[in-house]
N, C-alpha and C positions, 0 to 999 in steps of 0.2 A: 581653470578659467581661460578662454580664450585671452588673445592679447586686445586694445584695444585699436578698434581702426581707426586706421591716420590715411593723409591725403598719400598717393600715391608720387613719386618722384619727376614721372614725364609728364609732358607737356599734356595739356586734353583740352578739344575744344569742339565747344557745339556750336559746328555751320550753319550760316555762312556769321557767325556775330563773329567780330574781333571785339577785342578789349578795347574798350572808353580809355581808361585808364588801368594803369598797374599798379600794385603795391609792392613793392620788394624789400627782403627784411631775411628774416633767418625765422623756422619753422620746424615744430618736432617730425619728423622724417626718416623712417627706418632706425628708429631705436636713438636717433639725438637729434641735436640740433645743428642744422643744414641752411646753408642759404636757401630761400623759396620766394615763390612770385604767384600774386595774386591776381587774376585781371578780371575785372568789372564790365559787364555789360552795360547798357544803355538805359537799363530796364531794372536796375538796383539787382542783379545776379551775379554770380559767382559764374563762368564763360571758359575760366582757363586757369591752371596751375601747372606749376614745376617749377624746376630750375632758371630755366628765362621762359620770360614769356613775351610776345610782342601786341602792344597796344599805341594808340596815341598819347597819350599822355606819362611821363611813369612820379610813382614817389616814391623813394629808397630812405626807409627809416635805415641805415646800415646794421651796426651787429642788432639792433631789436628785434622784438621776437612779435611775431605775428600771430594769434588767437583767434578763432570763433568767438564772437561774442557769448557768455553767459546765458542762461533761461533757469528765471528762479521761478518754480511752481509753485510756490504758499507764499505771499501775499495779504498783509491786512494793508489796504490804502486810506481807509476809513471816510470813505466818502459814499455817499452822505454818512454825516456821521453826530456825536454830538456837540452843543457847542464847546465844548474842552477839547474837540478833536485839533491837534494840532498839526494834520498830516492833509495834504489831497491827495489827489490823480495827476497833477500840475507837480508838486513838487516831489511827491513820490518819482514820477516818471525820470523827473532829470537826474535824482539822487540814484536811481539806477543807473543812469546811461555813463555818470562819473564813474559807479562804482564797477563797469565791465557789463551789465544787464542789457541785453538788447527785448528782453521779453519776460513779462511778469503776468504767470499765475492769480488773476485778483479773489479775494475770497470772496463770499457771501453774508458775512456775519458782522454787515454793515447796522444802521440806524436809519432806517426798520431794513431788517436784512433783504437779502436778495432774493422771493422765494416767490416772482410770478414775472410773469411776461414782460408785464409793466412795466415794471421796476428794473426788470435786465434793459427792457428798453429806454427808461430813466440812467444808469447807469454808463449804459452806451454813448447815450448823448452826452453825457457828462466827458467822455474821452473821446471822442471827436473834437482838435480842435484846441486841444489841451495836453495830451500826452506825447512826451519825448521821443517814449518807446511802444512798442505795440505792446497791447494786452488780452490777455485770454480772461472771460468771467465766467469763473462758478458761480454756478444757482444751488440754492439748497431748497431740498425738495420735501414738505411739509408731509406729504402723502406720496403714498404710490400711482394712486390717481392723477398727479400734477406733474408725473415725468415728462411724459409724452409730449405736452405743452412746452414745460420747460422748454427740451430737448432742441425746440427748433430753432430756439434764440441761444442758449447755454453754450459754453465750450469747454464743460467740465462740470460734476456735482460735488459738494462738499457734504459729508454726513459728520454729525458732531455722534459721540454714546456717551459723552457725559458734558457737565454744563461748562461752561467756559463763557468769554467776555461778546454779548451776545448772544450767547444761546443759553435759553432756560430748560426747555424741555427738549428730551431725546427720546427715541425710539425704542419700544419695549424689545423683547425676544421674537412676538409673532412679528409685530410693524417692519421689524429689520427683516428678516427673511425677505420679509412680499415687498421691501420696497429694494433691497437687492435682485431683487430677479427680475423686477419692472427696469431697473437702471442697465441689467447685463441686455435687454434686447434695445438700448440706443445706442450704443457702441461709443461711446464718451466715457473719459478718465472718469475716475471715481473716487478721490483723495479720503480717508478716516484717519477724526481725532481720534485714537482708540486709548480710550480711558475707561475704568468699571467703577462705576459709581459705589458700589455693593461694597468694595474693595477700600474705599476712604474710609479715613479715621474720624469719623463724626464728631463733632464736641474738642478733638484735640485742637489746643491753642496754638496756633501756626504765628510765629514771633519773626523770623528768619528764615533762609532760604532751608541749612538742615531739616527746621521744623516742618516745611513745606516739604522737603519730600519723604518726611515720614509720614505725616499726614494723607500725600498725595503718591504712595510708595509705589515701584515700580512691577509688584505685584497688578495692580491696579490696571496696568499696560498692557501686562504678560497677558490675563484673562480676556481684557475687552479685545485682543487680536485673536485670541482661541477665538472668538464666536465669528470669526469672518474667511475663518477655513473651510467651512462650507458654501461659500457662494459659491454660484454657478463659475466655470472652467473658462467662460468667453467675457466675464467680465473683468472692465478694465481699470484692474483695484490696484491700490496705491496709501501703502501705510504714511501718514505724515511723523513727525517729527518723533523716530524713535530713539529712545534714550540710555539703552541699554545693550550689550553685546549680547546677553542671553536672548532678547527680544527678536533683535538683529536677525540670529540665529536661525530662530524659529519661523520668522518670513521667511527665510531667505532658500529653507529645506524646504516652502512651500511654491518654492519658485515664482515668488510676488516681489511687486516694484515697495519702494520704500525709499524714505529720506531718512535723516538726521540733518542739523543744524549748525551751525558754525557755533551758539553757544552751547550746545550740547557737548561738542568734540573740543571747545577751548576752555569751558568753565566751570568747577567744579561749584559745590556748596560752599567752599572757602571762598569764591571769588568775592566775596561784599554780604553787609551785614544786614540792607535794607532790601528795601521792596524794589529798588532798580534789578534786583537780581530776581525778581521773581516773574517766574512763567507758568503755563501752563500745556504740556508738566512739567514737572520742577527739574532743576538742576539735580545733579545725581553725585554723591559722595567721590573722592578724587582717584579711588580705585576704579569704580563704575567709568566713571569719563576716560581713563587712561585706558582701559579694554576697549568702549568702542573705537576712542582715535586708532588705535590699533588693528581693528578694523577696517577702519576708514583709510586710514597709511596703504594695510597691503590690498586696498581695491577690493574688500568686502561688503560697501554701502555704496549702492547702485546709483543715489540723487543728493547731489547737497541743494540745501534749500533753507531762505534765511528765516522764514517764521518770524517777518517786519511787523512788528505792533509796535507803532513811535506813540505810545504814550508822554502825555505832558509830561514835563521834570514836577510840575504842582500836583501831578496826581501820585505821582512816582514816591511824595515826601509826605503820604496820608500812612496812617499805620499801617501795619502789614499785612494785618487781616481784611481793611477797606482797600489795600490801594490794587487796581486792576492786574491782571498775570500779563505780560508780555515786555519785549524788547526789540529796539529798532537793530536794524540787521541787514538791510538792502542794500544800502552803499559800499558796508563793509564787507560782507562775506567771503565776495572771490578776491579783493586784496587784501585779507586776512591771510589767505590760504595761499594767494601768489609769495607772500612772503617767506611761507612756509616752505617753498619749492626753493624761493632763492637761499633758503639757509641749506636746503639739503635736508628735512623734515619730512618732506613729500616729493613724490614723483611727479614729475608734468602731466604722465599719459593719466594717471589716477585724478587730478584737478579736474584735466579734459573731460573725460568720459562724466564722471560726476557730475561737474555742472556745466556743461556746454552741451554733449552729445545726448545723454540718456535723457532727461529732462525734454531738451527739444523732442523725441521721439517718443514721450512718457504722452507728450500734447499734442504728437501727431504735426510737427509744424517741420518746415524744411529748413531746419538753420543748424548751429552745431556744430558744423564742420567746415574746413576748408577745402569744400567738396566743387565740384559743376554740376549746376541745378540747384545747390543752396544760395540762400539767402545773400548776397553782399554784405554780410554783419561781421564787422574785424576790428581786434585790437592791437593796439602797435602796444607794446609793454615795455620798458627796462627794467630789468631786474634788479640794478643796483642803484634804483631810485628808491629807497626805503625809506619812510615818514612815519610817523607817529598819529594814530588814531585820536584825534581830540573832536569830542563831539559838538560844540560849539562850530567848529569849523565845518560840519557836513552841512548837506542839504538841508537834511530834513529840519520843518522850525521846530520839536520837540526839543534839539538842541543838546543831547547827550547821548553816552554811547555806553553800553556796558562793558566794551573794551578800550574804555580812556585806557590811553599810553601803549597798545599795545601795538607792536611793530606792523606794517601793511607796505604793499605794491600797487598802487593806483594806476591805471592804464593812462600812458598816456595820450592814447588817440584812442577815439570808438568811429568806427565808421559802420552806418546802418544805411540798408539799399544802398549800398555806393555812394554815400554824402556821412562828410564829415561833421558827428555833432560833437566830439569832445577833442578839443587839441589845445595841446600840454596843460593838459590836467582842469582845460576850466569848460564848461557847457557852452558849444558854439551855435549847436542847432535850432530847430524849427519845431516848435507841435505838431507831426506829422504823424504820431503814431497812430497804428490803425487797433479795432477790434479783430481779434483775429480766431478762428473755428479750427479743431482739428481736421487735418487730409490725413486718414491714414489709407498706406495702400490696403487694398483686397488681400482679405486673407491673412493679414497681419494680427492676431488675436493676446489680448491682454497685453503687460505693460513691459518694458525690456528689466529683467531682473539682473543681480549683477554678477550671476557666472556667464552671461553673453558673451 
């Protein structure tokens, strides 16, 4: 596996702009941590990096460490949604921009889902005007016939192969073909829930999160991703939320993008006896989970991605078999995992690439790095600010977390286009986020997989 790329150490700068402002802080840099300097254009850009840089204005967080903001590609905001939804576009956005998020993946598999023009432009309007951070929206595409369409408003599709919360019906064997080879000629990400319905344990009594994923075994995964090894070579596919190191594996020898989850890699079947623990798909026995972290440790899982469904805590406390699959995840994931770095758990450049770099570049979007020509999106971090996850205290109104208690690194500055929206730890900014479309360069074909 190549190494990951980091900002270069000298100074770079695109004339005639000088820097607005600098950030100055410490930054990963030839294999550690180095002093480094950010400078902002006029124009919300990334203008100049190195060692010193010259601008008007400077801010010197001293030893903190300076970040590309975060890009989480899987996204439930639930809006429109039902009335028990307890999440927006409003509060979703800022619950990202706390938790390091400068850019969020939205799904499709709204109330009534995303899956006409309309309604993406229903949608849009909805984040105009309202969101923190910018957002990218998947369409999900009914037919093959309704690509096309999509395509011109969409910034991504979502295909479901088995049901989940919001979607009933999926795509046969022939319908997936024809509507994979409509999707490979718009050149837009292509996100699968890849589950085999065939593959569930029908009839069996799912009590617990165990029960759940025998029930919803990871057989079920393995197959529904075999049927997606034949798409077309130019298309820009992208497994969501996989839960297994076997699975892993097997994308990963086909040279495709992919995520995993922050509760996939932190939570096993033991973690809780209720329906707060339940997803879809299910959490995975605590050998299973400890393979992929392992994985994921040495830089074999290409995207972390939080897979946010903030369901009610009232829906959360319905039996197990009524109450919905999912877990809120947004705020938490990358200070989840900052924590993990500050214990010595994980790498920094592994955090980076995961959810900073490859994500941005999974969506075609210029952010990610501490580059010239990206984005002004930066976090000022201390690492030896460690807190305790208590979900009452997040954004989101759902109001719980399935990692109550468990250790986090909360950023404490986010600066998005060069303005400060989050300083020391609390949301200072504006609704300003925008809708945003992939730019990929020419020639750039399919999604960055993770031996890049």
């Amino acid at each position: 596996m190549a190494p990951p790329v980091r900002p270069r150490s000298r100074v770079e700068v695109r004339r005639p702009a000088e820097a607005e402002l600098v950030l100055a802080g410490r930054a990963w840099v030839g294999g550690r941590l180095q002093p480094f300097e950010v400078g902002f254009d006029g124009e919300g850009g990334i203008c100049a990096v190195g060692r010193t840089v010259a601008g008007a204005r400077r801010h010197d967080v001293g030893e903190r460490v300076l970040l590309p903001a975060a890009t989480d590609v899987h996204v439930h905001l639930r809006e429109p949604g039902s009335p028990e939804s307890s999440e927006t576009i409003a509060t979703g956005t800022v619950g990202a921009a706390l938790g390091g998020v400068g850019l969020v993946g939205e799904m499709p598999n709204t109330q009534p889902p995303t899956n006409s023009t309309d309604r993406l432009d229903e949608k849009a309007a909805r984040v105009r005007g309202r969101a923190a951070v910018d957002v990218l929206l998947y369409a999900s595409a009914p037919k093959p016939e309704s690509v096309r369409d999509l395509a011109r408003r969409a910034g991504g599709f979502k295909i479901y192969l088995s049901p989940t919360t919001g979607i009933d019906t999926v795509p046969s064997g022939p319908e997936l073909t024809a509507l994979l080879a409509e999707l490979a000629r718009v050149d837009l990400p292509v996100a699968v829930h890849a589950e085999e319905p065939a593959c569930f344990r029908v009839g069996m009594a799912a009590l617990d999160p165990p029960t759940w994923d025998e029930a919803r075994p990871a057989a079920a995964e393995a197959a529904a991703v075999a049927r997606l090894f034949d798409a077309p070579e130019v298309l820009r596919l992208h497994v969501a939320h996989v839960t297994t190191a076997a699975v892993a594996r097997a994308v990963r020898e086909r040279h495709l993008s992919f995520e995993t989850t922050a509760h996939h890699l932190l939570l096993s079947t033991s973690a809780g006896p209720d329906a707060r623990w339940k997803v879809n798909p299910p959490l995975r026995a605590e050998a299973e989970r400890a393979a992929l972290w392992d994985d994921y440790r040495r830089g074999l899982v290409p995207v972390l991605a939080s897979d946010h469904a903030p369901h009610s805590r009232a829906s959360k406390t319905l039996p197990f078999d009524l109450a919905p699959s999912g877990v809120p995840g947004l705020e938490s994931t990358v200070p989840l995992l900052l924590a993990k770095v500050a214990r010595g758990d994980l790498s920094l450049p592994v955090l980076l690439q995961s959810a900073c770099d490859r994500p941005a570049r999974l969506l075609g979007r210029p952010v990610g790095r501490l580059s010239v020509g990206h984005r002004a999106n930066v976090l000022v971090v201390d690492f030896r600010a460690k807190v305790r996850v208590r979900g009452e205290r997040l954004r989101s109104p759902c109001g719980w977390s399935p990692f109550e208690g468990a250790e986090a690194v909360f950023p404490a500055e986010h600066w998005r286009d060069g303005e400060r929206i989050v300083d020391r730890g609390e949301y200072v900014g504006r609704p300003t986020g925008k809708v945003v479309r992939p730019e990929f360069a020419p020639g750039v074909a399919r999604a960055p997989p993770a031996e890049d």
